[in-house]
C-alpha positions as CSV (number, residue, x, y, z in Angstrom):
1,X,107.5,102.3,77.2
2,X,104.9,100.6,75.9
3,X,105.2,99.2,72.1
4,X,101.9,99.2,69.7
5,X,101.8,97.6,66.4
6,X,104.4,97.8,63.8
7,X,106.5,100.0,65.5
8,X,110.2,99.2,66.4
9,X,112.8,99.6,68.4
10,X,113.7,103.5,67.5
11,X,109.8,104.2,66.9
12,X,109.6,103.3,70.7
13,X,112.7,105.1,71.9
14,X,111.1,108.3,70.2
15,X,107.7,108.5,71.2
16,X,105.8,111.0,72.3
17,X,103.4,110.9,75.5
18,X,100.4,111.2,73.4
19,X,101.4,107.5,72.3
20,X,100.5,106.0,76.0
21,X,97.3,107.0,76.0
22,X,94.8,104.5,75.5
23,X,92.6,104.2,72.2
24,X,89.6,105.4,72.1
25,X,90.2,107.6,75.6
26,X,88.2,110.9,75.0
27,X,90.0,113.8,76.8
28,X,87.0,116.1,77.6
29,X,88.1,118.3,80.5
30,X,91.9,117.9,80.6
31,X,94.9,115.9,80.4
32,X,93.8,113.7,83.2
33,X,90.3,113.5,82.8
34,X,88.7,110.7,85.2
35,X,86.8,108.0,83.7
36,X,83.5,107.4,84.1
37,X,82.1,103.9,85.5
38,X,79.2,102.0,88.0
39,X,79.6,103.3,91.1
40,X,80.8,106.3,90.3
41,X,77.8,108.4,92.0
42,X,77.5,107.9,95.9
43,X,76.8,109.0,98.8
44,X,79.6,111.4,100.9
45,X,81.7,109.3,103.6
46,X,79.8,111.6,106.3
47,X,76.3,109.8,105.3
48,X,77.8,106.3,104.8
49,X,79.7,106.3,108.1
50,X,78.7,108.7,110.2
51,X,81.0,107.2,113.1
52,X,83.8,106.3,110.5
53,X,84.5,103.0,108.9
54,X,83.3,100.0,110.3
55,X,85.3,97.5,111.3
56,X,83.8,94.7,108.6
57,X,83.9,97.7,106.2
58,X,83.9,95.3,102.8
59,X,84.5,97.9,99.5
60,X,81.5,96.5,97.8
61,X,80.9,99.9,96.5
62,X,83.1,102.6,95.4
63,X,84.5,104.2,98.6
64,X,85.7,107.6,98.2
65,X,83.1,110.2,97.6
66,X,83.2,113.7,95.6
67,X,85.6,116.0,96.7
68,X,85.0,120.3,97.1
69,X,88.3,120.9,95.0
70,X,89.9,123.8,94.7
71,X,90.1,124.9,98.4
72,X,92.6,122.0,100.0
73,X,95.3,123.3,102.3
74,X,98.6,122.0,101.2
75,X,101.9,121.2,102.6
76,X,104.4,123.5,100.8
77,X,107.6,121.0,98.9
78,X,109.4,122.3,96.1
79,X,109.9,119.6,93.5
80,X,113.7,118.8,92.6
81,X,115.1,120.3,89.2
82,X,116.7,118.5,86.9
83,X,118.9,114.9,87.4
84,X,119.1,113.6,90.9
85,X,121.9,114.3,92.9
86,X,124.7,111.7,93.3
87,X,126.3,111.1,96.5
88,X,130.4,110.9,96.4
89,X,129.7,107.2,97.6
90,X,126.9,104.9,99.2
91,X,123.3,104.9,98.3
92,X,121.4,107.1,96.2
93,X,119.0,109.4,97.0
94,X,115.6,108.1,97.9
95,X,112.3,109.2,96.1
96,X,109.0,108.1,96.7
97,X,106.0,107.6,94.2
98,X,102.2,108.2,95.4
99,X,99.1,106.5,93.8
100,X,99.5,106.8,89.9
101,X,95.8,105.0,89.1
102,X,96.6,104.7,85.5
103,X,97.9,108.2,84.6
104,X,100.7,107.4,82.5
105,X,101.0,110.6,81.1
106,X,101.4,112.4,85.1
107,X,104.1,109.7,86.0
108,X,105.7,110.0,82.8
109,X,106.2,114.3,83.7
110,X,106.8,113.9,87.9
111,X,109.8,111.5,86.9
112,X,111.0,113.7,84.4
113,X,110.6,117.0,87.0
114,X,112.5,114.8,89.5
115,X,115.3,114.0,87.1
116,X,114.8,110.3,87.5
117,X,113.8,109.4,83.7
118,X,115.1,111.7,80.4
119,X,112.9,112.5,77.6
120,X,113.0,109.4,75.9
121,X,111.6,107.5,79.3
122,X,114.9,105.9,79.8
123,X,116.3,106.0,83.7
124,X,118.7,108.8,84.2
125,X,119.4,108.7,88.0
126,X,122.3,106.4,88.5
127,X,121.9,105.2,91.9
128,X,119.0,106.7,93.0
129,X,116.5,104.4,94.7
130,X,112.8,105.1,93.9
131,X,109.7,102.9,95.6
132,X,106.4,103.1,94.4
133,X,103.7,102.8,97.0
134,X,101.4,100.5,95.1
135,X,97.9,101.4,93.3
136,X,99.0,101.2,89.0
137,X,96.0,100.3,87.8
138,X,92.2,101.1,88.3
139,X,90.2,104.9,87.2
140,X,92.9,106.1,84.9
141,X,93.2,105.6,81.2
142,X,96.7,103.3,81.0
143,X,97.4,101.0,84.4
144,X,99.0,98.4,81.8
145,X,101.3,100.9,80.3
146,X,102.4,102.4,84.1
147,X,103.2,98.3,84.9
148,X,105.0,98.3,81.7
149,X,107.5,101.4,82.9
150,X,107.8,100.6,86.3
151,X,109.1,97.0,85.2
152,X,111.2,98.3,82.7
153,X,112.8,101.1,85.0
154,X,113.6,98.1,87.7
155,X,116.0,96.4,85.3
156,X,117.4,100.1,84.3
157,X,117.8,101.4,87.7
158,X,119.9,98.1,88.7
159,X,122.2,98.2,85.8
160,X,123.0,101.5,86.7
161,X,123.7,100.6,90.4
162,X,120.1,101.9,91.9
163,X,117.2,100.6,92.3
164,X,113.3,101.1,91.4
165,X,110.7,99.1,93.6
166,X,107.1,98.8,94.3
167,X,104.7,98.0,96.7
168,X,101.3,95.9,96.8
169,X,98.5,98.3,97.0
170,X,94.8,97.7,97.1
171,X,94.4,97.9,93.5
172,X,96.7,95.4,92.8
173,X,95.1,92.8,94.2
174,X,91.7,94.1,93.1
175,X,92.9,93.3,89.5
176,X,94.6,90.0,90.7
177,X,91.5,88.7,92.1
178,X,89.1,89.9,89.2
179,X,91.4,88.0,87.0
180,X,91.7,85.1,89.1
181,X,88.6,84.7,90.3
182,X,85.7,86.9,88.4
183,X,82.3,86.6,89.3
184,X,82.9,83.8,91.8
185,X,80.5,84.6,95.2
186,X,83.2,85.7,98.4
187,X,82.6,85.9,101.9
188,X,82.2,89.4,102.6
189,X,81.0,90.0,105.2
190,X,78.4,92.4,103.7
191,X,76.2,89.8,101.9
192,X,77.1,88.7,98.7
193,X,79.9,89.7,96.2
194,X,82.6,89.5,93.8
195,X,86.1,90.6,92.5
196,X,84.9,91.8,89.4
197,X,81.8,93.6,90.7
198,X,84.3,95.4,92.9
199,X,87.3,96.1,90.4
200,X,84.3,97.7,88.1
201,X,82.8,99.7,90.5
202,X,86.6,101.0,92.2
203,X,87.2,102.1,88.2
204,X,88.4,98.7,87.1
205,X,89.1,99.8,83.1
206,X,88.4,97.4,80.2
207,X,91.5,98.0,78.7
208,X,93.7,97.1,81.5
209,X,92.0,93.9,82.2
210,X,92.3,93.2,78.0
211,X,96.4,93.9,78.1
212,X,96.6,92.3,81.3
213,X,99.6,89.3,80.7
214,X,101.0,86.6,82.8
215,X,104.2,88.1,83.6
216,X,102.3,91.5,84.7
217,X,100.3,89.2,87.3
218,X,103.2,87.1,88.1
219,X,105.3,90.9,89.0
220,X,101.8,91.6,90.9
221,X,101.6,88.3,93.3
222,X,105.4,88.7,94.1
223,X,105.3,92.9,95.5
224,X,106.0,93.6,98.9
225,X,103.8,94.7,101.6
226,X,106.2,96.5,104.0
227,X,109.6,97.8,103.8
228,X,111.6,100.1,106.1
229,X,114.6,102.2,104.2
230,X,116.3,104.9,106.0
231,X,114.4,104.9,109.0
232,X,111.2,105.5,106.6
233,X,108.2,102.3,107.2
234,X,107.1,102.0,103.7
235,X,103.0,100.9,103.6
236,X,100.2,101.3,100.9
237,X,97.6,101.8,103.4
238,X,97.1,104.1,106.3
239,X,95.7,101.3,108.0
240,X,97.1,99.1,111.2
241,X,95.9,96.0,108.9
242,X,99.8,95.0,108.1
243,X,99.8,93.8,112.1
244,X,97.1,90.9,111.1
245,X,99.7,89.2,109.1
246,X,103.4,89.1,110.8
247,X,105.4,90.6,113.8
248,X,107.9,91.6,111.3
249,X,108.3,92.9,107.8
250,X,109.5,89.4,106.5
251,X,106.6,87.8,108.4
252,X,104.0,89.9,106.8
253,X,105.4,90.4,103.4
254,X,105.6,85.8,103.3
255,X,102.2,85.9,104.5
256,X,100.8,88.2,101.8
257,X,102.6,86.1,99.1
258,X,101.5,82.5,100.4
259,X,97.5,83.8,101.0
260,X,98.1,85.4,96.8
261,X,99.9,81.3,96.1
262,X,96.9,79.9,97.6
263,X,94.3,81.4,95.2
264,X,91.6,80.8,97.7
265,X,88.6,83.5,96.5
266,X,87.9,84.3,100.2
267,X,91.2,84.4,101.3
268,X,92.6,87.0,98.9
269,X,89.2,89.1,99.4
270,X,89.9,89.2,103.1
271,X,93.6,90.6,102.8
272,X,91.7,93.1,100.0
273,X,89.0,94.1,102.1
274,X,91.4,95.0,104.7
275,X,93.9,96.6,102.7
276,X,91.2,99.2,101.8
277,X,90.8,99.9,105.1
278,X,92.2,103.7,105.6
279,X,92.2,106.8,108.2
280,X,93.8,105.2,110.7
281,X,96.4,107.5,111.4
282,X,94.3,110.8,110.8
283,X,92.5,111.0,113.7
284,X,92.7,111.0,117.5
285,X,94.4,108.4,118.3
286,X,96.6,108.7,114.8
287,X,99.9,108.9,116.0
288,X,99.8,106.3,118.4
289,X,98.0,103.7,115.8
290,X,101.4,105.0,113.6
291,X,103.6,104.4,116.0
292,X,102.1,100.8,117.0
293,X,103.3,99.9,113.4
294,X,106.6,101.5,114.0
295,X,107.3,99.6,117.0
296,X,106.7,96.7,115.8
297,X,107.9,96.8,111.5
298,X,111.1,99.5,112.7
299,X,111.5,103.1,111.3
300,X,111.0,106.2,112.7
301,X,108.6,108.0,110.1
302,X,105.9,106.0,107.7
303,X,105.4,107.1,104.4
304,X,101.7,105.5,102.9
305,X,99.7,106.4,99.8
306,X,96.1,105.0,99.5
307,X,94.1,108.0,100.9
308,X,94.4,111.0,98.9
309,X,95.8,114.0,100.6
310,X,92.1,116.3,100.4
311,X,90.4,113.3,102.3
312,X,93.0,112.8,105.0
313,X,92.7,117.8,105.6
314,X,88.8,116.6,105.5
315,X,88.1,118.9,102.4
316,X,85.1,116.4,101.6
317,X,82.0,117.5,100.0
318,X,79.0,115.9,98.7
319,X,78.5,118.5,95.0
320,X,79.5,117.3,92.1
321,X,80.6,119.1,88.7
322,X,83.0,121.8,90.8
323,X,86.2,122.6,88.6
324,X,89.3,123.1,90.4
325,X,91.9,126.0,88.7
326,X,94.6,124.1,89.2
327,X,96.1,121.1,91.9
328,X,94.4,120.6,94.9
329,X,97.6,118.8,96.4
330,X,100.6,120.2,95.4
331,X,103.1,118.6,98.0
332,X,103.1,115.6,100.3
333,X,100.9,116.0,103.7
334,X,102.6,115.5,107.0
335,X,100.6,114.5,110.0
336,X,99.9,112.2,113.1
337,X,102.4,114.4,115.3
338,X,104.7,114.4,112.4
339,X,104.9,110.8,112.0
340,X,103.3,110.0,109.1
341,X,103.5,111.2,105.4
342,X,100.9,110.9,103.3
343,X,101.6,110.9,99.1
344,X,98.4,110.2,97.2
345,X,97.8,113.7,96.1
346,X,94.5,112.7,94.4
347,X,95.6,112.6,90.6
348,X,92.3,110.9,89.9
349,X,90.2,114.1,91.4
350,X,91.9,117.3,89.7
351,X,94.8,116.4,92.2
352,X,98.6,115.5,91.3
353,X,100.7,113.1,91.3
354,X,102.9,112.9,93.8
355,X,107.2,112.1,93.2
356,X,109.0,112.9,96.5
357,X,112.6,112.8,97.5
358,X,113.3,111.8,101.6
359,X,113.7,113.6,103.3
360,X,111.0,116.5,102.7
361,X,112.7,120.1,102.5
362,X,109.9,121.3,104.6
């Protein structure tokens, strides 16, 4: 948990959720309310890309468009009930975390519901293993403070004998390269533009960029790009991106880390802009593009975030101002011939956020 001024060690231990949320954050049509920023306004994906994304596609503006909410099938998983189950011996159980954008206060309750944290924030699972699929940061009020857990849980979990991980997500290195590099001019492909342009118009927060610290970029640079556990190819993206940079997981995942170790502007906004690539598995042709990352990175299923669930169904509309009565996602969305698994329910759009145990009971 996060620690503000003047408090100690048993003020932190005891605080309430309320605490995490960010001064001055004005909660006007819910507990999540999205912010508001440049670039929030734009065109639907059908008008942008009428044939899809283009290959150069550089995220110079914000790239998801307003959602008709409230009418989004859903794939039907009931959420665990209290502490994670314990095997007699071996590994945990394995839970996976969508998208969280910021929403501190949504993380905070989906770890609690999956009986991975107890009231106080503290991990509870014993030798459960829990990934996070990358994108902390970026539209939602506290991306510091979700950093701040997610470190904290990592040295919990492996005390008690699990383990809590993360992926490198979009966002990630959208904040790495707005602190790095600001307003300097990249190559992209698209005429002129910058990391901070970008991170402001993809809901880059003020606040997050003013608590940002050197050991929460140094945790950033050093995340993961790939992983396979338990037959499950672990991405960010639903993009075939990951087979530019290595025949293997330990090829790609070097590759990430030395082009971040480089700090060269148009480097890093190359691997961004193609990280933000997405779809790739949804249409025809989706299973095979799955299964040319399978072949190559191992596993049997993938498991991405990145696109939220109502996007991937093609619930898309153009209106703005609808209010949804409840979740649009309430369950992870299983697809390309059954070999992908999609977890960004869309917290950031009247959505939810998304904390999974593999495999799905559906």
């Amino acid at each position: 948990m996060t620690q503000g001024a003047g408090q100690g060690p048993e003020a932190e231990r005891t605080a309430t959720l309320r605490d995490f949320r960010v001064p001055g954050y004005v909660n006007e049509t819910g507990p999540y309310a999205p912010s508001t920023h440049p670039g929030d306004v734009v065109p639907p994906l059908d008008d942008m890309y009428p044939e899809g994304y283009p290959d150069g596609y550089t995220p110079t503006q914000r790239d998801l468009p307003v959602i008709h909410r409230g009418d989004t099938l859903q794939t039907p998983v009931e959420p665990a009930v209290g502490p994670a189950a314990q095997p007699a011996n071996g590994p945990g159980p394995l839970y996976v975390v969508g998208d969280v954008h910021g929403y501190f206060d949504a993380l905070f309750t989906a770890l609690q519901e999956q009986g991975l944290i107890d009231a106080d924030g503290q991990w509870c699972a014993g030798t459960a293993r829990l990934w996070f699929l990358g994108d902390f940061t970026d539209r939602g009020p506290d991306g510091i403070g979700v950093i701040d857990l997610v470190m904290r849980l990592s040295a919990e979990a492996a005390a008690a004998g699990g383990y809590c991980k993360a992926l490198m997500g979009n966002h990630e290195l959208l904040l790495l390269g707005a602190k790095r590099f600001g307003d300097t001019p990249v190559n992209s492909g698209a005429g002129t533009a910058t990391f901070q342009a970008a991170w402001l118009l993809n809901g880059g927060q003020k606040t997050d960029m003013d608590r940002l610290q050197d050991h929460h970029l140094q945790w950033m640079a050093r995340l993961d790009a790939v992983e396979e556990v338990d037959g499950y190819l672990l991405v960010h993206s639903d993009t075939t991106a990951y087979l530019d940079y290595g025949d293997s997981i330990e090829a790609v995942n070097d590759t990430v880390r030395e082009t971040i170790t480089r700090n060269d502007a148009d480097e890093v906004w190359d691997l961004f802009r193609k990280f933000t690539r997405r779809f790739s598995f949804r249409d025809e042709g989706g299973a095979d593009a799955v299964r040319s990352l399978l072949d190559t990175y191992g596993g049997t299923r993938i498991v991405h975030g990145h696109s939220p669930i109502p996007y991937l169904l093609g619930e898309v509309g153009s209106e703005e101002g609808e209010e949804a009565a409840g979740p649009v996602v309430e369950g992870p969305h299983v697809y390309a011939d059954g070999l992908a698994i999609a977890m960004d329910g869309g917290v950031t759009m009247a959505g939810k956020l998304l904390v999974r145990q593999l495999p799905l009971d559906n």
